[in-house]
C-alpha positions in Angstrom: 10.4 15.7 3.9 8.9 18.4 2.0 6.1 20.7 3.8 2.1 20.1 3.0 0.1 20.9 0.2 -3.2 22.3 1.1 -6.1 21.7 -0.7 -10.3 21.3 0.2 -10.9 17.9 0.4 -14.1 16.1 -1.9 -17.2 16.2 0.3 -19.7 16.4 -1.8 -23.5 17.0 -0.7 -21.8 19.2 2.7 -22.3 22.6 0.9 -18.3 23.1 1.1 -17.1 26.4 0.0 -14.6 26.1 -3.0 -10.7 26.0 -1.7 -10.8 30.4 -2.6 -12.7 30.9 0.3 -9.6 29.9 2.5 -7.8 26.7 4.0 -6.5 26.5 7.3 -2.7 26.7 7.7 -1.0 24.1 8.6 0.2 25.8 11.7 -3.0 25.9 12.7 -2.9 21.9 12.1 0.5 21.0 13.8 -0.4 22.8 16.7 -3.4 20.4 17.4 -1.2 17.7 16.5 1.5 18.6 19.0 -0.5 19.6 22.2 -3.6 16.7 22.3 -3.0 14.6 25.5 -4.6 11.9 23.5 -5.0 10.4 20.4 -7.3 8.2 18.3 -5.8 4.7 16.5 -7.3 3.3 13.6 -5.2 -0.1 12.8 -6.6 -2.8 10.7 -6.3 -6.7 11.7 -5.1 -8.8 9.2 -8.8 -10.4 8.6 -9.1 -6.9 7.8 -11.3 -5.7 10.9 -10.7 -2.4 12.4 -9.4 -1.5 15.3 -9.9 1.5 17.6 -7.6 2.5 20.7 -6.7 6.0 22.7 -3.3 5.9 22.8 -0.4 9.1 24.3 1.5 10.0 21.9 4.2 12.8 20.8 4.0 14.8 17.1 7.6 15.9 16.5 6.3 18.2 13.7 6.9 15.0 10.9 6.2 12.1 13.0 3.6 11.1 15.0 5.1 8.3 17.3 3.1 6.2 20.4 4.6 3.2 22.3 2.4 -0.2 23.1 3.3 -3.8 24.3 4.4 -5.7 21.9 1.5 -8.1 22.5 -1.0 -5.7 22.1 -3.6 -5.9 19.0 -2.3 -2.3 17.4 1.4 -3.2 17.9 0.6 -6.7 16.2 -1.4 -5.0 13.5 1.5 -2.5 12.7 3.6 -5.4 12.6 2.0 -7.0 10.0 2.0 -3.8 7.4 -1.4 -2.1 9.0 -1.7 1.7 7.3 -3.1 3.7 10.6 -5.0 6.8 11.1 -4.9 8.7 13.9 -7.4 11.6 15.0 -6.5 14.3 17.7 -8.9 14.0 20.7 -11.3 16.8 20.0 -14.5 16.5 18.2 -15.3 19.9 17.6 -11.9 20.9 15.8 -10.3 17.1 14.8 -7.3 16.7 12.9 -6.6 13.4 11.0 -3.7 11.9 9.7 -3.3 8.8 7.9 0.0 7.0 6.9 2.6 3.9 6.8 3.5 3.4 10.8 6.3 1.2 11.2 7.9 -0.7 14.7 11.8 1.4 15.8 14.2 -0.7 16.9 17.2 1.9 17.0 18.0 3.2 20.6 18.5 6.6 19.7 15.4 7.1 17.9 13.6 5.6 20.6 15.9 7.6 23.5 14.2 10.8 22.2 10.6 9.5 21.6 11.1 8.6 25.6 12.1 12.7 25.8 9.8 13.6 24.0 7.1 11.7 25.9 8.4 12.3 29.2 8.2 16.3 28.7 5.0 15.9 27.5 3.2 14.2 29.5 5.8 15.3 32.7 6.7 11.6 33.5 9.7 10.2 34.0 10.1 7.1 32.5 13.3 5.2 31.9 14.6 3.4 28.9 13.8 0.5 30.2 9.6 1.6 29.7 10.6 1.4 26.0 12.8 -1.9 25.6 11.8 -3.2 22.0 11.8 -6.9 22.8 8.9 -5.8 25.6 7.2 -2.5 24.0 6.6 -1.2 20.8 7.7 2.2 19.7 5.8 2.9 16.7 6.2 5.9 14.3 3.8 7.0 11.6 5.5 8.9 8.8 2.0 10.9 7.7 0.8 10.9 4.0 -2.5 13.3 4.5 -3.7 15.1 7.4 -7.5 16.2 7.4 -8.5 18.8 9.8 -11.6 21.1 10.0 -13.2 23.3 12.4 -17.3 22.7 13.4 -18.2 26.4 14.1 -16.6 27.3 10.3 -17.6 23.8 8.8 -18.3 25.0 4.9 -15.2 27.0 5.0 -12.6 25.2 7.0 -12.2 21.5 5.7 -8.6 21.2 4.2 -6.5 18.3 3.7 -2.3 18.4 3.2 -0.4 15.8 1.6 2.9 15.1 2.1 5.5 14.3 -0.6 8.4 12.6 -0.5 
């Protein structure tokens, strides 16, 4: 996967400064990303109603994964083709991505989610937390990533896309 591409995003009527007067780096981004202790899920039902959960969850630096029963209505929804979006757990400096999200099967790739989440969050689950006929491990591959900051609100709104 390539790296973002910065640009302002449209918000017309906000009195955003053009993209000249400075984006934030993406740094600035993935570091939000990486240390929230929670995060925001935005899945869509298949009668097309939303749905909203706080979920745990580990950014790798290109994936964004979280884990769920199986039963649950976000695992079901990403089952059935639901795009997500997930926000970061602070209001005054949010960062948004939005992408595909997609149920992992393949031990490995579910083996170091489970690192990942256990050095995170300091726990020490085993494998057997993450068995996919029980739990959903769920991966969202990102496509844009919003992000602002309140106290520099005309001057900080930028949006990445990714390319694949």
């Amino acid at each position: 996967m390539d790296g973002p591409t910065a640009t302002r995003p449209h918000m017309p009527g906000y009195g955003i400064a053009p993209a000249s007067a400075g984006l934030l780096p993406w740094r600035w981004a993935d570091e939000r990303l990486r240390t929230s202790h929670d995060y925001w899920l935005a899945t869509v039902t298949p009668a097309g109603l939303p749905h909203l959960m706080p979920v745990w969850g580990v950014w790798t630096g290109e994936l964004l994964w979280f884990s769920s029963s199986l039963r649950s209505v976000k695992a079901r929804n990403v089952a059935a083709g639901s795009a997500v979006s997930v926000a970061t757990e602070d209001p005054e400096e949010p960062v948004v991505l939005s992408g595909a999200a997609e149920l992992v099967a393949d031990a490995d790739e579910i083996r170091g989610f489970l690192d990942a989440m256990n050095a995170k969050y300091e726990t020490t689950y085993g494998i057997d937390f993450l068995d996919p006929a029980v739990n959903a491990s769920v991966r969202v591959r990102p496509e844009a990533v919003f992000a602002l900051r309140e106290k520099d609100f005309t001057t900080s709104p930028t949006r990445w896309e990714f390319s694949r």
